[in-house]
C-alpha positions as CSV (number, residue, x, y, z in Angstrom):
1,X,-58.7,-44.7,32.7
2,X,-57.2,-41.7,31.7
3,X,-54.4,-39.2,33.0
4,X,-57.0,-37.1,34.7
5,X,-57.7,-40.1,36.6
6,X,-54.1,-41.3,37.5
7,X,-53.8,-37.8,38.3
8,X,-56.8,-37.9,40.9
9,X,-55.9,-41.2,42.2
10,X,-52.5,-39.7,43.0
11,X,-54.3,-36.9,45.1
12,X,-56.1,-39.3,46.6
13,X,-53.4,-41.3,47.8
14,X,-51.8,-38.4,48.5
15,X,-54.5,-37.1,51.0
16,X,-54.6,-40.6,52.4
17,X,-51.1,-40.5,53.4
18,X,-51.1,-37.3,54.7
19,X,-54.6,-37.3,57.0
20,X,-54.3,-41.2,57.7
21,X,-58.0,-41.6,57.0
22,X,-58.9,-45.3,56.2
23,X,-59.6,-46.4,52.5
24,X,-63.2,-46.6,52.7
25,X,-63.2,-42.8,54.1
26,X,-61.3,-41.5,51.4
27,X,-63.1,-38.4,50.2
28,X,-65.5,-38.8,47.2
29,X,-63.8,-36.0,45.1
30,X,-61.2,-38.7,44.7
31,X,-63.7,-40.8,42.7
32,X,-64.2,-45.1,44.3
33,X,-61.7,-45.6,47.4
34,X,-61.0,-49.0,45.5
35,X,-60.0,-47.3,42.2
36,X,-57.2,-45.6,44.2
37,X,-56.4,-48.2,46.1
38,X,-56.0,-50.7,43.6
39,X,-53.7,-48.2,41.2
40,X,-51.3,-47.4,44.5
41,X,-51.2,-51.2,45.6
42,X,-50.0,-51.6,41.4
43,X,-47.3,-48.9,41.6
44,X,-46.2,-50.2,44.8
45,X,-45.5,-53.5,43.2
46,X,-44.0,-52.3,40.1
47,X,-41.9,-49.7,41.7
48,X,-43.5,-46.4,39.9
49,X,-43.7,-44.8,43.3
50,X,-39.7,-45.0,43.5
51,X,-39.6,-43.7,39.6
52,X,-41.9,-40.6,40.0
53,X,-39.6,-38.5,42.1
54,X,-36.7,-38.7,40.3
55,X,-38.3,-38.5,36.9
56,X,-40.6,-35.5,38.4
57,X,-37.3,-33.6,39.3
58,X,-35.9,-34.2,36.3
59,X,-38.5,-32.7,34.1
60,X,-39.0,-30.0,36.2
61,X,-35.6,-28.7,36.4
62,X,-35.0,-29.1,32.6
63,X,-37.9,-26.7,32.5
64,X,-36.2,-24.6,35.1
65,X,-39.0,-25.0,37.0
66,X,-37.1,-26.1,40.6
67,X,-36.0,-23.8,42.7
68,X,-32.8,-25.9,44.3
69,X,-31.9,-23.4,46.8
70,X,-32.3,-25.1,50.0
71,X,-31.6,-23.8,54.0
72,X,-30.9,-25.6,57.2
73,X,-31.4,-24.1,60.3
74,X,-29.7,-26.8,62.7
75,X,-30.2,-24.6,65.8
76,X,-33.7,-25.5,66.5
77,X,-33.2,-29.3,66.0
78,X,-33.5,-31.2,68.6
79,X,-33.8,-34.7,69.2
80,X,-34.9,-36.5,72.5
81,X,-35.6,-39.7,73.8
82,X,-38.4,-41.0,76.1
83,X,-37.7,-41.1,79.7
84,X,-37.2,-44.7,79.8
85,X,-34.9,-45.0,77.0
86,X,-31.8,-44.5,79.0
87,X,-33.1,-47.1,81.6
88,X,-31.2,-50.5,81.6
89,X,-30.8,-53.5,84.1
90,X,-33.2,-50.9,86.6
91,X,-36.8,-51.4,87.8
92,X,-39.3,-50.2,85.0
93,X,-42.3,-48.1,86.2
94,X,-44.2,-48.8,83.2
95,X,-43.5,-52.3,83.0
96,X,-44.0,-53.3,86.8
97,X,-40.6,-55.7,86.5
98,X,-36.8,-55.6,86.1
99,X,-35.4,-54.7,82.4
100,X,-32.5,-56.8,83.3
């Protein structure tokens, strides 16, 4: 297969990964669910998903093609916990016993 169809398979996976859909509803216009399938199980196991970032980056911003400008807003951040996750050695509603 050639680079246009790496190049779809990585859409495909892509789209999986983003949506969630299952495999076998992987839209057509990303050619056989299995073809992509089997090429992201292979670069899993070989490690070319951990090479492609870098080596993307790299390329990209030798061709001055990466804007590395980047802005943090940590004002609107905010990180919570459930309810429950505080709760220790106390009766658990959810759980109908003692967490202790």
């Amino acid at each position: 297969m050639g680079a246009g169809g790496a190049i779809t398979d990585v859409n495909g996976v892509v789209y999986r990964v983003r949506t969630g859909v299952q495999w076998r509803d992987l839209l057509e216009r990303f050619g056989p669910w299995e073809t992509v399938y089997k090429r992201h199980r292979r670069w899993s196991a070989d490690g070319t998903w951990q090479m492609l970032p870098p080596w993307v980056q790299a390329a990209e911003g030798a061709a001055d093609r990466i804007d590395w400008d980047v802005s943090v807003d940590s004002t609107s951040t905010a990180v919570r916990a459930h309810q429950y996750a505080a709760v220790q050695g106390r009766h658990h509603p959810a759980r109908g016993h003692s967490t202790a």
